[in-house]
C-alpha positions in Angstrom: 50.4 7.7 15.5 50.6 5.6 12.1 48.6 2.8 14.1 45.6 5.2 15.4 45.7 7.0 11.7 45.1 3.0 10.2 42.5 2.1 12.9 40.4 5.8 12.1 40.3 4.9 8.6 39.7 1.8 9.4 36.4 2.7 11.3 35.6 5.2 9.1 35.3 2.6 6.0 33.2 0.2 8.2 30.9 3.5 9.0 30.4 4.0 5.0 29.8 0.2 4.6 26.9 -0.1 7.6 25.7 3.0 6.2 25.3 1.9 2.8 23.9 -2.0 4.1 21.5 0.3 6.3 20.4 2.3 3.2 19.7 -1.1 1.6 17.9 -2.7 4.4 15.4 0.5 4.4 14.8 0.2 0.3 13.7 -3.6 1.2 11.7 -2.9 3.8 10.0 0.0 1.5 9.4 -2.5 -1.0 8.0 -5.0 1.3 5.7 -3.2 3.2 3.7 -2.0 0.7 3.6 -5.0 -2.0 2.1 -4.5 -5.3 0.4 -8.2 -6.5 -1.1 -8.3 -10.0 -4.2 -9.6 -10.3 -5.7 -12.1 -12.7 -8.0 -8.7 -13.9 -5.8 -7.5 -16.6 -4.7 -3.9 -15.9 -5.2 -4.5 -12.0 -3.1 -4.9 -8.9 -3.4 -5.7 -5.7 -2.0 -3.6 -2.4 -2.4 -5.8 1.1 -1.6 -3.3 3.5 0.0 -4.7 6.9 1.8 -3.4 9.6 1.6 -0.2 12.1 0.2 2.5 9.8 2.1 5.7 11.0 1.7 9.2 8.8 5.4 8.5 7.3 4.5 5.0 5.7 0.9 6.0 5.1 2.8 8.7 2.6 5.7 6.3 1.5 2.5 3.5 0.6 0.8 6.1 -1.8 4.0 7.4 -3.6 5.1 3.5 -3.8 1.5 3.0 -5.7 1.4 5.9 -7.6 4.8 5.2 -9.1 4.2 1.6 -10.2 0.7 2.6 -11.6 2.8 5.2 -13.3 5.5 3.2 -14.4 2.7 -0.1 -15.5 -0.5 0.4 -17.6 -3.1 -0.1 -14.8 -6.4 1.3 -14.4 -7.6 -0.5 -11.8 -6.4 -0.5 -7.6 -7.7 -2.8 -5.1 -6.4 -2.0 -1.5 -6.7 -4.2 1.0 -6.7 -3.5 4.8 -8.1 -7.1 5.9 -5.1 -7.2 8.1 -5.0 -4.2 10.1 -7.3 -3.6 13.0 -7.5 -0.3 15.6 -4.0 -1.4 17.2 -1.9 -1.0 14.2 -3.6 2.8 13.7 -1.3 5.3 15.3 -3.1 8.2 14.9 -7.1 6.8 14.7 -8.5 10.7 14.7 -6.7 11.3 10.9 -6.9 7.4 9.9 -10.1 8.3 7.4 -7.9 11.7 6.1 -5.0 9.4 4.9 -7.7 7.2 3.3 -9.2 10.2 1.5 -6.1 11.1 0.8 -4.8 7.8 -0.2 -8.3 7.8 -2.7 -7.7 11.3 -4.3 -4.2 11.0 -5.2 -5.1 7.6 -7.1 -8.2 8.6 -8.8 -6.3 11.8 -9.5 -4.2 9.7 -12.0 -7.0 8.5 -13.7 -7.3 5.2 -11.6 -10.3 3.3 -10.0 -9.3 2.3 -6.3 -11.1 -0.2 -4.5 -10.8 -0.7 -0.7 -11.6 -3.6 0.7 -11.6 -5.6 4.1 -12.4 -2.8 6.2 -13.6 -4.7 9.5 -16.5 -2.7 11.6 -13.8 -0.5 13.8 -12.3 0.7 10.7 -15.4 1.4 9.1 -16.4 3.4 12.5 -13.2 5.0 12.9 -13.2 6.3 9.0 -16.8 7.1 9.1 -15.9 9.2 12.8 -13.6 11.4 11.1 -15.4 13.2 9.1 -14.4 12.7 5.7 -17.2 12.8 2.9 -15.3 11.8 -0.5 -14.7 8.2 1.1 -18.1 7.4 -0.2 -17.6 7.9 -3.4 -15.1 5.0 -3.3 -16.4 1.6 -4.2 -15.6 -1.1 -1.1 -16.1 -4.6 -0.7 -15.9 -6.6 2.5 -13.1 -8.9 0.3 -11.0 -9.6 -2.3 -13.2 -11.8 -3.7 -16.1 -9.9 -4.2 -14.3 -7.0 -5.4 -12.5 -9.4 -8.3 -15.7 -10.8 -8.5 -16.9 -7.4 -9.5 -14.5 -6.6 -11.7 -14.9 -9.6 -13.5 -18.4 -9.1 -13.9 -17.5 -5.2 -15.1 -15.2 -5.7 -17.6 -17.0 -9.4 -19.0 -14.6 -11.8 -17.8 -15.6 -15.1 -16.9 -13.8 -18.8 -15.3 -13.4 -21.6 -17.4 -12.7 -25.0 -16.5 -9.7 -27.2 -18.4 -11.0 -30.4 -19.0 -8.3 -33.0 -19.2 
């Protein structure tokens, strides 16, 4: 009896610790799949957004950039969905809502968002469903030429070093 009592308790403590490693594992993989890059524009950051895009992370992705842009002094958003094609789209028929969405809650706070890398599915499959405000958004087909515009915007400009 004093044998199975030891080997419960024994379980039971491996049980907490897996459960605590598996609450760790899913606060990494929070922070990884929506990284937030700062930019060489001041006050900006960069979002690459990779992976399958189900409703869940589309959610977990906005409160993840809403609390950093909270939490830093930036005024400026560029999002960038180079990487994701139709495949990684769960639900394609509400893919242009979560980007609305996505849009509102930022500029809600005050901050410019930029999307960019939208290939020609993406734009089709946003443009499809409906939404209007999406417009309204500015977009690049890069990274480049949105930092490129934002450079231009706020008057900053490359120098070279000489040695």
């Amino acid at each position: 009896m004093i044998n199975e009592s030891t080997q419960i308790h024994e379980l039971k403590d491996e049980i907490a610790r897996l459960k605590k490693r598996l609450e760790e594992s899913e606060e990494l993989i929070k922070d990884i799949s929506a990284p937030i890059i700062p930019s060489i524009v001041p006050e900006t950051i960069l979002v690459p957004i990779t992976g399958r895009l189900l409703p869940e992370r589309f959610e977990m992705i906005i409160t993840r950039i809403l609390n950093v842009s909270y939490q830093e002094e930036i005024n400026t958003i560029i999002i960038d969905f180079s990487a994701i094609t139709e495949k990684e789209i769960c639900e394609l028929e509400v893919f242009g809502t979560y980007i609305e969405n996505m849009a509102r809650a930022i500029s809600l706070m005050g901050i410019e968002v930029i999307f960019v890398g939208f290939n020609p599915s993406l734009t089709q499959i946003i443009v499809n469903s409906g939404v209007q405000q999406i417009l309204e958004v500015k977009s690049f087909l890069s990274f480049r030429t949105a930092l490129q515009y934002l450079m231009k915007q706020k008057g900053i400009t490359f120098q070279s070093i000489n040695d």
